[in-house]
C-alpha positions as CSV (number, residue, x, y, z in Angstrom):
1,X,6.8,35.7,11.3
2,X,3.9,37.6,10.1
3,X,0.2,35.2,9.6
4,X,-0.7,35.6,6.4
5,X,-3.2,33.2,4.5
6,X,-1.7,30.8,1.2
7,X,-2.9,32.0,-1.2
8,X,-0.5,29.8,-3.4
9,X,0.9,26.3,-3.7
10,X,3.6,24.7,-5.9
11,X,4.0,20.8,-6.5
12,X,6.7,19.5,-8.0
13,X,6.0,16.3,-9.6
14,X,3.7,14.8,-11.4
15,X,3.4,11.0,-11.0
16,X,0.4,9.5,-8.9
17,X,1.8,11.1,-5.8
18,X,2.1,14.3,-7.4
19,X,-1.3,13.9,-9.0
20,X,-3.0,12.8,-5.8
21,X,-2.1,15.8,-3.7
22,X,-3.2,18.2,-6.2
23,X,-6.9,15.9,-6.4
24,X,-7.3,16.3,-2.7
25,X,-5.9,19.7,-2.4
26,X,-8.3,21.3,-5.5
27,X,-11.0,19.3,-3.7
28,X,-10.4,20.8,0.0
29,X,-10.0,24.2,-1.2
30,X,-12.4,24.6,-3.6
31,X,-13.7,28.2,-3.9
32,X,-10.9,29.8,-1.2
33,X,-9.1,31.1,-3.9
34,X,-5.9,29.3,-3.5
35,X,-3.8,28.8,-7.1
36,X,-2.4,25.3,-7.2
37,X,0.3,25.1,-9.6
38,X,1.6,21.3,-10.4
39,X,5.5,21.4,-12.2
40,X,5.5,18.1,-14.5
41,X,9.0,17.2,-16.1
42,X,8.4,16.3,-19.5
43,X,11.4,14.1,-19.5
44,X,11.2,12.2,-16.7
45,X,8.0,9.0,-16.5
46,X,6.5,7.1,-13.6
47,X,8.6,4.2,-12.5
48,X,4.5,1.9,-12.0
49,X,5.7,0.2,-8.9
50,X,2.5,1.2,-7.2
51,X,0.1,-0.7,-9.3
52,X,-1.6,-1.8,-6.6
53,X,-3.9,-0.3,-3.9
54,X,-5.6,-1.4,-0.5
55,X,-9.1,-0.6,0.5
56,X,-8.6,3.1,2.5
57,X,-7.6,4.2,-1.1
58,X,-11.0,3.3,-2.3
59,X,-12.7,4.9,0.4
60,X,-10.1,8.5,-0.2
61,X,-11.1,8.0,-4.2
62,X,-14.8,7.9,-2.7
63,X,-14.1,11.1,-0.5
64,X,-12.8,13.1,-4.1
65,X,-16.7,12.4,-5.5
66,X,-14.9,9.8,-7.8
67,X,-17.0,7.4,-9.5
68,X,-15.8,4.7,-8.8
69,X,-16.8,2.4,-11.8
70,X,-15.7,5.3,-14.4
71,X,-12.4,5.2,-12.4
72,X,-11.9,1.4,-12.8
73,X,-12.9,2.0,-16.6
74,X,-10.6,4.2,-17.4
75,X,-7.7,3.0,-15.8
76,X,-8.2,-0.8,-17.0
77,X,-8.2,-1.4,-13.3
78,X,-9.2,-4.9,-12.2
79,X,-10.6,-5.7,-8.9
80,X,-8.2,-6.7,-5.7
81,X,-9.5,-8.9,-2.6
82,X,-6.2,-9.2,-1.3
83,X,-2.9,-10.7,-1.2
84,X,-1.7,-14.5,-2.3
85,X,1.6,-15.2,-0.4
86,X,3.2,-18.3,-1.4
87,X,6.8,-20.0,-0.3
88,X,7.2,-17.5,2.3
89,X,7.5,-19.5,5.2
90,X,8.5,-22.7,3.9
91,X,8.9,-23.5,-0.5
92,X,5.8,-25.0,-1.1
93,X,3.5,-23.3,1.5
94,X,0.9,-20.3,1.3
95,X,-1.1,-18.3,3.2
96,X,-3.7,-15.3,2.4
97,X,-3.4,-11.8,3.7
98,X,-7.5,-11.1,2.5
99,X,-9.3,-8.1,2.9
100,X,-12.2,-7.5,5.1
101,X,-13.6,-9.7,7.8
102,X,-12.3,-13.1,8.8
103,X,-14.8,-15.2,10.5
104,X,-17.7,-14.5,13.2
105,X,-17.9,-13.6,16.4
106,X,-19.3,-16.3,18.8
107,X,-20.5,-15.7,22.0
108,X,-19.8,-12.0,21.9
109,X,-15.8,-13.3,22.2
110,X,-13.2,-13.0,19.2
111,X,-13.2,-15.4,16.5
112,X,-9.7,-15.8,16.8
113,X,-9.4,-17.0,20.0
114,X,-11.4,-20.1,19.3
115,X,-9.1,-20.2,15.9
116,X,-6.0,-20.5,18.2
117,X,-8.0,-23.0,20.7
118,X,-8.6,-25.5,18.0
119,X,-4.7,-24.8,16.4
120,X,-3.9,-26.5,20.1
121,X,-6.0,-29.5,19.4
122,X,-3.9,-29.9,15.8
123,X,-6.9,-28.3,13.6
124,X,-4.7,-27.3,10.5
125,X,-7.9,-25.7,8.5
126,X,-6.4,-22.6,6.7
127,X,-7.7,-19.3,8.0
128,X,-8.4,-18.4,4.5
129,X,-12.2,-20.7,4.2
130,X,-13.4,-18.3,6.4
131,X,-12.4,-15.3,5.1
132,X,-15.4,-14.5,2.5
133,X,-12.5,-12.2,0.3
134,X,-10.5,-15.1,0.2
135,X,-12.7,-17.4,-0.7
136,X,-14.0,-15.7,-4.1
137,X,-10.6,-15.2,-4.5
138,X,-9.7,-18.2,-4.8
139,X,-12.3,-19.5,-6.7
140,X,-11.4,-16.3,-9.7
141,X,-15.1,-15.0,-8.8
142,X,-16.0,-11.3,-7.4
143,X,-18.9,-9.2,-6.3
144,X,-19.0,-5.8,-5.4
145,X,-19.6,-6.2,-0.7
146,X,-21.2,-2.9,-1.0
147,X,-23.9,-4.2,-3.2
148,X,-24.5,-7.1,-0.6
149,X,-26.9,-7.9,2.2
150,X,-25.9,-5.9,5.2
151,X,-26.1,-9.3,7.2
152,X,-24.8,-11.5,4.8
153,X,-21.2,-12.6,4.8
154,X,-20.4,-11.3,1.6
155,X,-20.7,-7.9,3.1
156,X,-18.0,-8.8,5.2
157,X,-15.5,-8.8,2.2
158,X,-13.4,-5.9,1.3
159,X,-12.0,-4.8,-1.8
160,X,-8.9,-2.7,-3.4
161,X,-8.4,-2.8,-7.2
162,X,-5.1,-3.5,-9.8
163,X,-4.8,-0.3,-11.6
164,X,-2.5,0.9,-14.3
165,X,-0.2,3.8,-12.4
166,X,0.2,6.0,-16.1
167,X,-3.6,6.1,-16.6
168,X,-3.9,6.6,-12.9
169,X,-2.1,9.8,-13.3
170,X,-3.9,10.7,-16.5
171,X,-7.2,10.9,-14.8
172,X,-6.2,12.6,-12.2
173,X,-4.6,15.3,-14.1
174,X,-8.2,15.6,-16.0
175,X,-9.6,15.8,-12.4
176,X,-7.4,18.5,-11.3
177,X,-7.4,20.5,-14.0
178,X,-10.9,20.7,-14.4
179,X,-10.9,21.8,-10.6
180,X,-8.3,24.8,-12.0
181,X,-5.0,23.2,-11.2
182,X,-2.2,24.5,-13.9
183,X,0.2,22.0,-14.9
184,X,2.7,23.7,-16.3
185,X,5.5,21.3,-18.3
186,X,8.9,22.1,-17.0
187,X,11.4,21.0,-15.4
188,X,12.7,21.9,-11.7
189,X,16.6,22.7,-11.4
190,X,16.8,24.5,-8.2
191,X,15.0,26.9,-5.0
192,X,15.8,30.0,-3.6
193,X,15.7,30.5,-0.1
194,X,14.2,33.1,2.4
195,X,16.5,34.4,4.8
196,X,14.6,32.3,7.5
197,X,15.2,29.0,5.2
198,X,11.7,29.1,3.7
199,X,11.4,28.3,0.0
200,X,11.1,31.2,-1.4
201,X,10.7,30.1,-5.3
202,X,11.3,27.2,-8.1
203,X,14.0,27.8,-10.3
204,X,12.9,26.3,-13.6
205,X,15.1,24.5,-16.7
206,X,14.2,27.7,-18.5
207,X,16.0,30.0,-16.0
208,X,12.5,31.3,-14.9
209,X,11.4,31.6,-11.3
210,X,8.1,30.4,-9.9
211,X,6.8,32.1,-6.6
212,X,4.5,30.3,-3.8
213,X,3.9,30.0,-0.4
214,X,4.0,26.5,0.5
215,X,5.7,23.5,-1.6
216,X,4.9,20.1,-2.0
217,X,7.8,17.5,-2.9
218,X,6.6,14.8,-5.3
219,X,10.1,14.5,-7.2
220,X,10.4,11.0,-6.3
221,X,13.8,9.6,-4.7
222,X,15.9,12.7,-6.0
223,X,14.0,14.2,-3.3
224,X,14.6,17.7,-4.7
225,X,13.2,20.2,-2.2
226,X,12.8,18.2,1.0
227,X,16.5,16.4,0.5
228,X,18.4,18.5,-1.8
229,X,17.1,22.0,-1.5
230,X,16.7,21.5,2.7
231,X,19.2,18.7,3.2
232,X,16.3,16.8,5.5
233,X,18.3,13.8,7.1
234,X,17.0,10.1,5.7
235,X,16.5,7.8,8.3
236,X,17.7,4.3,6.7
237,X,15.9,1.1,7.7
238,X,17.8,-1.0,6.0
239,X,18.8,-2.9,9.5
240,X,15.5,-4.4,9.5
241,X,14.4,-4.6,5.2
242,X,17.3,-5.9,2.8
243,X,15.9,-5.3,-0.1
244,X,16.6,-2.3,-2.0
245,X,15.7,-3.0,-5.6
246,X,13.5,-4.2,-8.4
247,X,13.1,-4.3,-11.8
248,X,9.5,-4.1,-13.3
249,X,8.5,-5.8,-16.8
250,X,4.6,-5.6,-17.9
251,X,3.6,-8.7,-20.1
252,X,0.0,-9.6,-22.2
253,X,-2.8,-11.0,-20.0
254,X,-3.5,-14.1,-21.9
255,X,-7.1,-14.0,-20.0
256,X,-7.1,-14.8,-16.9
257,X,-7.1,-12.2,-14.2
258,X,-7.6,-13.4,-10.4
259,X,-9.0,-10.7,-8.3
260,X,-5.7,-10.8,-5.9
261,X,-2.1,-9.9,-6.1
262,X,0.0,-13.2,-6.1
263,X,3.3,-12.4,-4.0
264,X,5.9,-15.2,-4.0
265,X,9.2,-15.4,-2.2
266,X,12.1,-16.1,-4.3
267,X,15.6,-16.6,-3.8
268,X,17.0,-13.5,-3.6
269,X,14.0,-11.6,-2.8
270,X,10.5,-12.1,-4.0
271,X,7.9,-11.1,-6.8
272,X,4.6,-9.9,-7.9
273,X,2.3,-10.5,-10.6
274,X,-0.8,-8.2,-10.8
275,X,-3.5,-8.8,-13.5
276,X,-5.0,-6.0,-15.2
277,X,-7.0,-5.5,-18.3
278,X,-5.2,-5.2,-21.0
279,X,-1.5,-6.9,-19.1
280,X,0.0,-7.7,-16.2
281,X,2.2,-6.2,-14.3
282,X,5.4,-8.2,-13.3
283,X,7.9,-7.2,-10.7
284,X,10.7,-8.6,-8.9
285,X,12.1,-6.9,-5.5
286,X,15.4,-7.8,-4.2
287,X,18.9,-7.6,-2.4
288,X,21.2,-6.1,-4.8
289,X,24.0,-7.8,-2.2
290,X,22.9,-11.0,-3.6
291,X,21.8,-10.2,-7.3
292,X,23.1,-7.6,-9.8
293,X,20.3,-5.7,-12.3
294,X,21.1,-8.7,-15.0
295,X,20.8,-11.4,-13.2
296,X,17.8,-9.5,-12.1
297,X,16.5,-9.3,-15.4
298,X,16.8,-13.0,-16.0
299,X,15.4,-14.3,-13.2
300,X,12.3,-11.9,-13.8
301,X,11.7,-13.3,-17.2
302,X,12.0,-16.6,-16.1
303,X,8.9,-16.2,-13.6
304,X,7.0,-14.5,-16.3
305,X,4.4,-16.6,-18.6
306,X,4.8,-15.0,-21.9
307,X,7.6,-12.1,-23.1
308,X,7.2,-8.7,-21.7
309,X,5.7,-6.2,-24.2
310,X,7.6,-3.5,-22.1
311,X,11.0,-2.1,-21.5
312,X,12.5,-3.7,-18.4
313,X,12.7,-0.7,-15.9
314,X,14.8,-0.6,-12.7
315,X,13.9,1.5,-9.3
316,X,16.5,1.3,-6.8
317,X,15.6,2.6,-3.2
318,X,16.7,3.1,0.6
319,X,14.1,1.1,2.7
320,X,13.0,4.5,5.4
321,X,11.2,7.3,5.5
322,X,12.7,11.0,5.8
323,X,13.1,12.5,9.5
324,X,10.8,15.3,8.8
325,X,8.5,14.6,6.0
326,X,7.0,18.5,6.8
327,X,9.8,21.2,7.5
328,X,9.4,24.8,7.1
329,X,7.6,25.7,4.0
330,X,7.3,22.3,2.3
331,X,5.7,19.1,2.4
332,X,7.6,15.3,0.8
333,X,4.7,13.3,-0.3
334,X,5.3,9.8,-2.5
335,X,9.0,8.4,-2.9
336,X,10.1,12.1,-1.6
337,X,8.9,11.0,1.4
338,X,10.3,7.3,2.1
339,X,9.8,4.2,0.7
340,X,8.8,0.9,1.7
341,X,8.6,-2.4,-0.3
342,X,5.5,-2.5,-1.9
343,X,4.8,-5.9,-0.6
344,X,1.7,-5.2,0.8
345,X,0.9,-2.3,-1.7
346,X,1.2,1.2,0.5
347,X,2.5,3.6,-1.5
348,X,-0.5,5.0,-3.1
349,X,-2.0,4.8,0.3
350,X,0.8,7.1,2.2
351,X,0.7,9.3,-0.4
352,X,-3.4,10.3,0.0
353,X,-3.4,9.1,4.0
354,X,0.1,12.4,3.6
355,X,-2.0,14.8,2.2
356,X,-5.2,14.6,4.0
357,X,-3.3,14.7,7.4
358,X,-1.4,18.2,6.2
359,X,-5.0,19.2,4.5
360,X,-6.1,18.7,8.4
361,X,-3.8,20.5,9.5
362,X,-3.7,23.3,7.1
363,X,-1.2,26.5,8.1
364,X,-0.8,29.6,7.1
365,X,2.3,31.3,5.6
366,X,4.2,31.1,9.2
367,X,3.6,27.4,9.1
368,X,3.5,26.8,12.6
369,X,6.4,23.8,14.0
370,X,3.7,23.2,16.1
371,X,1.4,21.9,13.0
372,X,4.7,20.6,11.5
373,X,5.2,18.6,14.6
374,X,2.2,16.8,15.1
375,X,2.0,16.3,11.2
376,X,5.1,14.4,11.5
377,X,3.9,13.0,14.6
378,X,1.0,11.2,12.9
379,X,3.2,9.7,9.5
380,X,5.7,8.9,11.3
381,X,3.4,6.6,12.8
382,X,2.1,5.0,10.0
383,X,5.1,4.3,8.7
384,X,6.5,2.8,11.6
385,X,3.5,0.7,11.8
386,X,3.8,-0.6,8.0
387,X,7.2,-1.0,8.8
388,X,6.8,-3.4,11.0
389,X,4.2,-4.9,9.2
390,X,6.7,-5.7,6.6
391,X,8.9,-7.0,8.7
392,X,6.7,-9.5,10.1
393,X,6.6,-11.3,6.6
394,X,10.6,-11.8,7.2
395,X,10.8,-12.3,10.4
396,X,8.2,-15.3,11.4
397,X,10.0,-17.0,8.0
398,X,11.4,-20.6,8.2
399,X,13.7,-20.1,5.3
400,X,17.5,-20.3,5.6
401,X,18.0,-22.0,1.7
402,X,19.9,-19.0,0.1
403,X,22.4,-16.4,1.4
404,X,19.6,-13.6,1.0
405,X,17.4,-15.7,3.5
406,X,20.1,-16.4,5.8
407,X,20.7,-12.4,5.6
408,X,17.1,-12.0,6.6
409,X,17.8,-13.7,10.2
410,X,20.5,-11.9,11.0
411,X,18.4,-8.4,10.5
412,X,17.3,-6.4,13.4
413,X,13.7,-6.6,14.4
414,X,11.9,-3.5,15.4
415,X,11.0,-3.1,19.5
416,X,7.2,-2.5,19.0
417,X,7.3,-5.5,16.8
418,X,9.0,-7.4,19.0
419,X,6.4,-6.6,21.8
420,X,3.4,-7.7,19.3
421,X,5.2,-11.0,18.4
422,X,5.4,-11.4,22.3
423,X,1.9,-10.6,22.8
424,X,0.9,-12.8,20.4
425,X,2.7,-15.6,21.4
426,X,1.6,-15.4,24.7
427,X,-2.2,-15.3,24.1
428,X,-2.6,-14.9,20.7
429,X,-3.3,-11.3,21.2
430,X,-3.6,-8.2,18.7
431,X,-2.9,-4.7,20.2
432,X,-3.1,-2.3,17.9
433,X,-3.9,2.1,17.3
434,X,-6.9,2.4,16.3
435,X,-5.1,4.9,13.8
436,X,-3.0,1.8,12.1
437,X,-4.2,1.5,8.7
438,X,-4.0,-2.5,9.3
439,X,-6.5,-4.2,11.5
440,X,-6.0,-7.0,13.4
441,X,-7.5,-9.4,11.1
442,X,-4.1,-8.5,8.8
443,X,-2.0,-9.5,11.8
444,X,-4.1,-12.7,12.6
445,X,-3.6,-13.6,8.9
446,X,-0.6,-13.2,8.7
447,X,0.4,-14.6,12.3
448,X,-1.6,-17.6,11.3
449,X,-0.5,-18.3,7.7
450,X,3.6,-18.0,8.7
451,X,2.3,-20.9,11.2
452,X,2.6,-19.1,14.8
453,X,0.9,-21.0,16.9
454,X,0.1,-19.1,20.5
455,X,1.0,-20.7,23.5
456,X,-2.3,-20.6,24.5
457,X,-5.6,-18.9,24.3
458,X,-8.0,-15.9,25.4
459,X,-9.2,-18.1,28.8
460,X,-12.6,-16.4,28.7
461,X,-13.9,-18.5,25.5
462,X,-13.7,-22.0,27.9
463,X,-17.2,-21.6,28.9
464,X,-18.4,-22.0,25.3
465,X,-19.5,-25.6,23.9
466,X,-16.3,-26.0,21.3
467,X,-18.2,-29.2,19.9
468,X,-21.0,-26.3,18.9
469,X,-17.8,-23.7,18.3
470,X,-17.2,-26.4,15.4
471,X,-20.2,-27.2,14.3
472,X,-19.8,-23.4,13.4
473,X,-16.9,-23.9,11.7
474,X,-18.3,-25.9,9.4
475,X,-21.1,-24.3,8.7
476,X,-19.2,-20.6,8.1
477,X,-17.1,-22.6,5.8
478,X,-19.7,-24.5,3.5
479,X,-21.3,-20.9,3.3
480,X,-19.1,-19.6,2.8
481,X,-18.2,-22.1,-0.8
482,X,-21.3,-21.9,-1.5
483,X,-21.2,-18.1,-1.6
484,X,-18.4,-18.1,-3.9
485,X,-19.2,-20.8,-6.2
486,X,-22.7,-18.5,-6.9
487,X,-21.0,-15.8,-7.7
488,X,-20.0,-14.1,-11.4
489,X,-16.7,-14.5,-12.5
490,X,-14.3,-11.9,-11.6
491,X,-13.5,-11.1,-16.2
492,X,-17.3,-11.2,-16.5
493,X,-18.3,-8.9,-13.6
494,X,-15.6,-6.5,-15.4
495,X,-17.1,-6.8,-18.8
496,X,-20.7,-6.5,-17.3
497,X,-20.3,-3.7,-14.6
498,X,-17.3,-2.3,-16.0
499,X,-17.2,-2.4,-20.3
500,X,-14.3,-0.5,-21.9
């Protein structure tokens, strides 16, 4: 095939995932005289399950030249220091997935390993005191790490924020198209093909045609280009994730607004509650094997505080990722893609971590297989790695109360999760890529809060002085308190630092 360079690129879809390629894309090729050219159905709106973000998202908003303050202003964003998981392994329990650093290193030897030492000699302390995210978390308080000591242990907090997915794609679009993206309003019925099966052009509601050399798939699950246009195979994990629905209802936000997403399990699946601004998003994701859309509905509204100032919307999905999320000419980004259970909020995050691997590996008009490949490579990895992530939060889980949890046991567990559970069993050991979007303070957290005690420890901590190892302890701990109960609460940092 002949090399020529693009010289123009078509996205179809608007949404965040839509919106966020075109952002990264008009940032990258700035001045290379590229036309980006973003189709937006009028008809069709955003479904808002990705509400929610983790920190690399912060740090890709940072790499756009986004001010981050204007951004959290205009998209009634609220601050995020992690994730509240409660009833998960046993009704009544919780644990904290936080952001950031967990603890200090003593003795040049991991922090964890004297965790799991003092879990043998029945210390039930919760991970979470030492975990300076946590902590403000829990006490409703919140301060910006970056704006902290270097060696303080505030700095060792990490932060995502809440944000509102419609204005999320309203700023963007102001973004792009000040950066000379066209959206052009239509709506995308069909492609034409090349003779070599390369998507030749759009074929829009108006019987028009719209010409470009690569494609971008941001249609959502209808998957237009990448699943009806090329007929890409789906790989289904629905062997190892049984839910496949959820309804979403926003209610008012009578005031308070904890800076973390609560997650509870449920019987038939589980739910989120995300404070923003000016509402709060509500969500309940289950097994549709176990629970019709009414019932649903009802059982939704009965974990909500006040009525929902929303219409009730439903999102049904196919836990799993495409086989090739880049073939030939075009590139599934967002729900197009795959999906996952937003239980630990990655959507927004494999969308931007999508594009700037393909803006890495930027082609020409032949679009190598050989960039294909290794783009593929790379995302299939990280989903994989979420994956099994997710599965964790299942899979260590002492429930068996409903049908839907004794479902859950009988799921297949992934092989390279069953090799970290292994690992970690044996010696409390992380092992990890150090591509994997979640560190090994995620895994300890979440190791730790479902209760998973190793049978025994990192041997090479024995030579330090464990009655000085607690002393430690205490003291990281009563900081740590201290810390927090200092600090401004989360509403009034917002309305100080942030004033809409």
């Amino acid at each position: 095939m002949e090399h020529r360079f693009i010289k123009k690129m078509a996205i179809v879809g608007g949404g965040t995932a839509g919106w966020i390629a075109a952002a990264a894309l008009a940032k990258a090729l700035h001045n290379r005289g590229i036309e980006i050219v973003l189709v937006e159905s009028p008809d069709i709106g955003i479904v808002g399950v990705g509400e929610s973000i983790i920190p690399p998202v912060i740090s890709f908003l940072k790499r756009l030249g986004i001010d981050e303050i204007d951004f959290v202003r205009e998209t009634q964003a609220s601050y995020k220091l992690g994730n509240k998981f409660t009833d998960w392994n046993v009704k009544g329990d919780s644990y904290w997935h936080p952001f950031g650093k967990i603890g200090v290193d003593i003795d040049d030897r991991d922090f964890f390993a004297f965790v799991q030492k003092a879990r043998q000699l029945g210390d039930t302390t919760e991970l979470w005191r030492y975990s300076p995210s946590a902590v403000i978390a829990e006490a409703g308080r919140y301060y910006s790490p970056a704006a902290a000591q270097p060696d303080s242990l505030l700095a060792g907090a990490d932060y995502a924020v809440h944000l509102d997915a419609t204005l999320v794609a309203k700023y963007l679009r102001n973004y792009c198209e000040q950066r000379g993206v066209e959206r052009r309003a239509a709506t995308v019925t069909d492609a034409s093909l090349t003779e070599n099966g390369f998507i030749e052009a759009l074929i829009l509601d108006d019987k028009t045609r719209l010409q470009a050399d690569f494609f971008l798939d941001c249609s959502g699950t209808s998957a237009l280009l990448t699943g009806k246009v090329l007929n890409t195979p789906y790989l289904n994990w629905n062997n190892y994730l049984a839910c496949n629905s959820a309804v979403i209802a926003h209610s008012q936000n009578q005031g308070g607004m904890p800076p973390f997403t609560q997650i509870t399990a449920r019987d038939n699946g589980w739910s989120w509650e995300i404070p923003l601004r000016h509402r709060i998003g509500n969500g309940f994701v289950y097994c549709d094997e176990f629970c019709d859309s009414a019932s649903a509905e009802k059982q939704l509204l009965s974990f909500i505080q006040d009525s929902p100032i929303s219409e009730l919307k439903h999102f049904n999905f196919n836990p799993g990722k495409r086989e090739k999320l880049w073939y030939k000419n075009c590139l599934a980004l967002g729900f197009a893609a795959g999906f996952l259970e937003p239980l630990e909020s990655t959507a927004i995050y494999l969308s931007a971590k999508g594009i700037e691997t393909f803006i890495s590996l930027f082609p020409d008009t032949s679009c190598s297989p050989a960039l294909a490949q290794e783009y593929n490579r790379c995302m299939t990895s990280e989903y994989e790695h979420i994956r099994d992530f997710l599965v964790l939060h299942y899979a260590l889980s002492n429930r068996s109360d409903t049908p839907f949890w004794q479902k859950i046991k009988t799921l297949d567990v992934p092989r390279t999760l069953l090799a970290k559970i292994a690992l970690y069993q044996a010696q409390g050991r992380i092992y990890r890529n150090d591509a994997d979007v979640f560190k090994p303070q995620s895994w300890h957290a979440l190791f730790d809060g479902m209760g998973l005690i190793p049978e025994f420890y990192d041997p090479l901590i024995e030579s330090a002085d464990f009655n000085e190892v607690q002393n430690i302890f205490g003291q990281v701990r009563e900081l740590m308190s201290k810390m927090a109960n200092g600090l401004p609460r989360h509403a009034d940092f917002l309305a100080k630092h942030c004033p809409i």
